[in-house]
C-alpha positions in Angstrom: -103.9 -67.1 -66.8 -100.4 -65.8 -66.7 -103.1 -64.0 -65.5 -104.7 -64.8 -68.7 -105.2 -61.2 -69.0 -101.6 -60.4 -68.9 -101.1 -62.5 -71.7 -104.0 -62.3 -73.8 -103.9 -58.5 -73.6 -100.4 -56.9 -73.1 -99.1 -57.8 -76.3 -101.0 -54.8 -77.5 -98.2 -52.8 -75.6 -96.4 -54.9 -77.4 -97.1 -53.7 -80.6 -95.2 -50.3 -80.1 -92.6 -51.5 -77.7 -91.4 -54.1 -80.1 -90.8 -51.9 -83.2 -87.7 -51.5 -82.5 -86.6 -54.8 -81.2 -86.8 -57.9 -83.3 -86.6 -60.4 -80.4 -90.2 -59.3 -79.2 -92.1 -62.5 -78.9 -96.3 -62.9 -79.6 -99.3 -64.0 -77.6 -99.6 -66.4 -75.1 -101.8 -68.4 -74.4 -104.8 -67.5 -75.1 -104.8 -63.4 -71.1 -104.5 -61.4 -72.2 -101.4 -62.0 -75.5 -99.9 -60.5 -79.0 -100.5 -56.3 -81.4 -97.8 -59.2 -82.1 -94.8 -58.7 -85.0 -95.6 -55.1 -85.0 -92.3 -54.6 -86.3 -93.3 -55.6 -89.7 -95.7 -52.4 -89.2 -92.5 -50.2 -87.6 -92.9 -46.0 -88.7 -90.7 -44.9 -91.7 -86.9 -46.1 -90.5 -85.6 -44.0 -87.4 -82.3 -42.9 -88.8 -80.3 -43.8 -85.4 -78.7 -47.1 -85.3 -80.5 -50.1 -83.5 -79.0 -50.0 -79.7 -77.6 -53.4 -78.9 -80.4 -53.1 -75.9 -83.9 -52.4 -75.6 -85.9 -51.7 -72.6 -89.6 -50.7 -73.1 -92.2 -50.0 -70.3 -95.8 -50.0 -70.5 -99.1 -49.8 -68.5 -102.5 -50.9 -69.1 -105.8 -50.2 -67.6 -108.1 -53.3 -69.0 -111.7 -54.3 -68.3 -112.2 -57.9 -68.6 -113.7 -61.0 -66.8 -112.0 -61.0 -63.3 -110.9 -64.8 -64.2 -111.0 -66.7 -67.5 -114.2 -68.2 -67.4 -116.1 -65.7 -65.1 -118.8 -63.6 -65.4 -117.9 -60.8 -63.3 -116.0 -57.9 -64.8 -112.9 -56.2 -63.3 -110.4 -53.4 -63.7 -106.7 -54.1 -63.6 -103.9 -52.2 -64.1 -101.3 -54.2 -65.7 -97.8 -53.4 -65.6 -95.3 -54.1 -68.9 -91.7 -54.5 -68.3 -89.7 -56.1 -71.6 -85.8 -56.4 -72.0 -84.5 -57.3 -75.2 -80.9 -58.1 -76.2 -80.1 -57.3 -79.8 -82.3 -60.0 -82.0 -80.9 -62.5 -80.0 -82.7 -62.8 -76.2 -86.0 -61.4 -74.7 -87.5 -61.0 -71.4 -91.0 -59.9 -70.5 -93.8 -60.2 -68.3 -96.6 -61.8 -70.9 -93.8 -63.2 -73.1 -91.5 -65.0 -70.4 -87.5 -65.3 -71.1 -86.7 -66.5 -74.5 -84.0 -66.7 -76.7 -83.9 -67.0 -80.5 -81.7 -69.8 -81.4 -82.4 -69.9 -84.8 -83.4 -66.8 -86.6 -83.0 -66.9 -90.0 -85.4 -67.0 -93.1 -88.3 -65.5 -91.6 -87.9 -68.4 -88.6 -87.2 -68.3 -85.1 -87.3 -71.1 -82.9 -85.6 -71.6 -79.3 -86.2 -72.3 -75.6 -89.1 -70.4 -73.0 -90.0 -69.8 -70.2 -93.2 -68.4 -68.4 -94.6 -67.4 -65.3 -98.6 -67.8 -64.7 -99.6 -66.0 -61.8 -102.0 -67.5 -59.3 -105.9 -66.7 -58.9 -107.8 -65.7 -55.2 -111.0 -67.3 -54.2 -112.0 -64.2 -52.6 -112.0 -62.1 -55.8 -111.1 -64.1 -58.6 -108.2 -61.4 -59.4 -104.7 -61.3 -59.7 -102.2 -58.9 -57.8 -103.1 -56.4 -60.3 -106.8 -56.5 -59.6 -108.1 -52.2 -58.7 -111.4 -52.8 -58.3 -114.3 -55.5 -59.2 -113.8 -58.7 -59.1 -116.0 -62.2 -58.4 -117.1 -64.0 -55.5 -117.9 -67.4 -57.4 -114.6 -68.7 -56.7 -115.0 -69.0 -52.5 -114.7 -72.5 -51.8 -113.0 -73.4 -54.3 -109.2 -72.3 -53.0 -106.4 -70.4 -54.3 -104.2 -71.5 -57.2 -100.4 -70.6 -56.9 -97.6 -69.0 -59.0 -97.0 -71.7 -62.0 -93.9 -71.9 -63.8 -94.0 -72.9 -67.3 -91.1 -74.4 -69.4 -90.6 -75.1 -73.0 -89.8 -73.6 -76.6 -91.7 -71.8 -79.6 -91.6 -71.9 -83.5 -92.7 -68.7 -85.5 -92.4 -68.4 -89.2 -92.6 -64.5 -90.7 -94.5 -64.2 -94.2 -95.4 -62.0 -96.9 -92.4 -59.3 -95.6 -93.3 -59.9 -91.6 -96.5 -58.7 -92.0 -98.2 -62.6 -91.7 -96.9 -64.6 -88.5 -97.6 -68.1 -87.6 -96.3 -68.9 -83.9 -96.9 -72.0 -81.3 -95.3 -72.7 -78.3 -95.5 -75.9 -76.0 -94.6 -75.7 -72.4 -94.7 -77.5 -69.5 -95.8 -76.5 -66.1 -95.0 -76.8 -62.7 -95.7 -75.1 -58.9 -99.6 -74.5 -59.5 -100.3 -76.8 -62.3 -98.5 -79.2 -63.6 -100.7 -79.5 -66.7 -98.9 -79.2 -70.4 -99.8 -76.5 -72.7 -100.1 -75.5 -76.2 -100.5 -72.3 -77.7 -101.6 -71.5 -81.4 -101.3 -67.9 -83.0 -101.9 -66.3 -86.8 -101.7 -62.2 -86.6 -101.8 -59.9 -89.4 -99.8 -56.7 -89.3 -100.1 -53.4 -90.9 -100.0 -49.1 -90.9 -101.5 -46.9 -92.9 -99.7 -45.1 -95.3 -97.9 -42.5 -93.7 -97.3 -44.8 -90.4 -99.6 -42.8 -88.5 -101.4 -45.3 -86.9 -100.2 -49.5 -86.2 -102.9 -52.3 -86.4 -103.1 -55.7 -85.7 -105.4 -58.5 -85.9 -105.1 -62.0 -84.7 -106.6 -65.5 -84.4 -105.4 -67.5 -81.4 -106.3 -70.9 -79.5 -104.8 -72.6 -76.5 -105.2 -76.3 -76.1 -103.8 -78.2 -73.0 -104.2 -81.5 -70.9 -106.6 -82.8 -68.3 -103.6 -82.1 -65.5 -104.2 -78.1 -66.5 -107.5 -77.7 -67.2 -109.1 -79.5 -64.1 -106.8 -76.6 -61.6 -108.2 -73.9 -63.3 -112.0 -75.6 -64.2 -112.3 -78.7 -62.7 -114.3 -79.2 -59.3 -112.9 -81.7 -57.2 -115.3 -83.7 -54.3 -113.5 -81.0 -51.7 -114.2 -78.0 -53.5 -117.7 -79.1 -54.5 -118.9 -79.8 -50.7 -117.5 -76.3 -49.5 -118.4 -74.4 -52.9 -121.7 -75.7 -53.5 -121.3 -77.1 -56.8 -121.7 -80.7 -58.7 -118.1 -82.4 -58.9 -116.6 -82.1 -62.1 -113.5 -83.4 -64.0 -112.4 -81.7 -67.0 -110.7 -83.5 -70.0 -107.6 -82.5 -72.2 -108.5 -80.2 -75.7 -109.5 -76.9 -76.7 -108.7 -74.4 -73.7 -110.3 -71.2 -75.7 -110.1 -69.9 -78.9 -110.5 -66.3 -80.2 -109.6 -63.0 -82.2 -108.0 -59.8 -80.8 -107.3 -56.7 -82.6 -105.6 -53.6 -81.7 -104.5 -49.7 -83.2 -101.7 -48.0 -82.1 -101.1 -44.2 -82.3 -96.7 -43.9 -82.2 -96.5 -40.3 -79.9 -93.8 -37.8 -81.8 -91.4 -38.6 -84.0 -90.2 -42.2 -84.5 -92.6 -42.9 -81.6 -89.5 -41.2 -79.1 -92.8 -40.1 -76.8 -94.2 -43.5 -76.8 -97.5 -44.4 -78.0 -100.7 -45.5 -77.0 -102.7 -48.5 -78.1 -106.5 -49.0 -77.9 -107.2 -53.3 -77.9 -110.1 -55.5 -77.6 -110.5 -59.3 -77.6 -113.0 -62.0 -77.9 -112.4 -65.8 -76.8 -115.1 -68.5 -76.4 -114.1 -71.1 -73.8 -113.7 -74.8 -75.7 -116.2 -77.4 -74.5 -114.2 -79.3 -72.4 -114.4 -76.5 -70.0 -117.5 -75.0 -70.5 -118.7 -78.0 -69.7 -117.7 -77.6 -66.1 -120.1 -77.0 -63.3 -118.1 -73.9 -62.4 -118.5 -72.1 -65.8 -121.9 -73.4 -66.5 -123.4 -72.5 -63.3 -121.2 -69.3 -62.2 -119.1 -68.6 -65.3 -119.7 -67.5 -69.1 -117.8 -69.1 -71.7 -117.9 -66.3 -73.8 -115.0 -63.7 -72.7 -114.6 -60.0 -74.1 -111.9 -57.4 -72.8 -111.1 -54.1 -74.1 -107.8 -52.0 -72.4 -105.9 -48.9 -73.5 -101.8 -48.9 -73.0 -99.4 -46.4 -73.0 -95.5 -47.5 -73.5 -92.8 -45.6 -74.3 -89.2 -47.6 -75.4 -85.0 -46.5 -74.4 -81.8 -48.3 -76.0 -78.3 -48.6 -75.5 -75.4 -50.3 -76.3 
């Protein structure tokens, strides 16, 4: 999906490059996503000043399905780029360009926008795709570069630690499907800040118009894939629970840090249902990735 991986599975990058930057944003949809807040589990406060910017870069090996929905296992290596302007605007590959136009009492609420990159029929992957990869997609075509466009709500509890997020966006280019994405993450470190964790519940719901590019089989694809036709309905997308533990590297994290993650989703019926996953796919989808990321600011 965004690949899915990238935004079901970055976030745990995430969760060390956004200590120091408030405008970090959570999971996507369900790709990797979120490990989210992370700042309400920051290390004992770094006596410099917040710098009005922060840049952090990450990478990530991660093994997971080589498409939402497959079977087949892969390796990617997925890159992490973020850019966040005080509290205020945020830019990243899994979290898309944002900006906080409220933030106050533990809410923050504004506009989004995402990228989901597209899927090959020859291996199922995504540019990031090293090695693996599926060969149940031929005949079914590739899916282009999607552009998605709407806003989120998130509401902080019990002192950031708790977060409730959902964001509803609109697509367009290789779907034109709308999309919803639900989010509840737990944050925490052990006493002396020596180690971040995470844990989070997630689901993404979304319309007939998405569901039936990415698990739909259409009378074309059916005749050169080999499969029954199938049209998939609007609901439950996927729901699951990811986790994460993050090690900061020297003090205040200034060598970065690396984050071991895992994830579980289970596809919703109204794709499972589709020939493609039931004959070719799994609805059940685990991933598990390690990430290094290190963080800079400036004013």
């Amino acid at each position: 999906m965004y690949d899915a991986r990238i935004c079901l599975l970055l976030p745990a990058i995430t969760a060390f490059l956004a200590v120091p930057a408030a405008a970090q944003q959570g999971p996507a949809p369900g790709v990797p996503t979120t490990l989210q807040g992370a700042q309400a589990a920051r290390p004992p406060q770094n006596p410099l000043a917040p710098k009005a910017w922060t840049l952090g870069i990450g990478i990530a090996p991660v093994v997971s399905p080589a498409w939402q929905g497959s079977r087949d296992m892969a390796l990617s290596i997925f890159p992490d780029l973020r850019l966040n302007y005080r509290d205020d605007v945020f830019f990243s590959i899994p979290d898309g360009l944002g900006w906080n136009a409220v933030n106050t009492d533990g809410w923050k609420l504004g506009p989004l926008v995402k990228l989901r990159f597209g899927r090959q029929e020859s291996t199922g992957g995504s540019p990031f795709l090293i090695t693996g990869g599926s060969t149940a997609l031929r005949g079914m075509g590739d899916v282009g570069l999607a552009g998605e466009f709407g806003g989120f709500a998130q509401k902080s509890l019990a002192k950031g630690r708790l977060r409730l997020r959902a964001e509803l966006r609109q697509g367009t280019g290789g779907h034109d499907g709308l999309v919803a994405d639900t989010n509840i993450s737990w944050n925490g470190r052990t006493p002396t800040a020596s180690l971040l964790y995470s844990v989070g519940l997630r689901a993404t719901w979304a319309d007939s118009d998405y569901s039936n590019v990415y698990f739909g089989v259409t009378p074309g694809q059916a005749r050169a894939a080999g499969l029954p036709a199938f049209r998939t309905g609007s609901g439950l997308i996927s729901a699951g629970i990811n986790a994460n533990l993050t090690k900061p590297l020297g003090r205040f994290g200034k060598n970065g840090a690396l984050t071991l993650f895992t994830s579980y989703d289970r596809l919703g019926d109204v794709v499972a249902d589709s020939s493609l996953i039931r004959l070719r796919g799994d609805r059940n989808q685990v991933a598990v990735g390690l990430a290094y990321g290190v963080r800079f600011g400036w004013n």
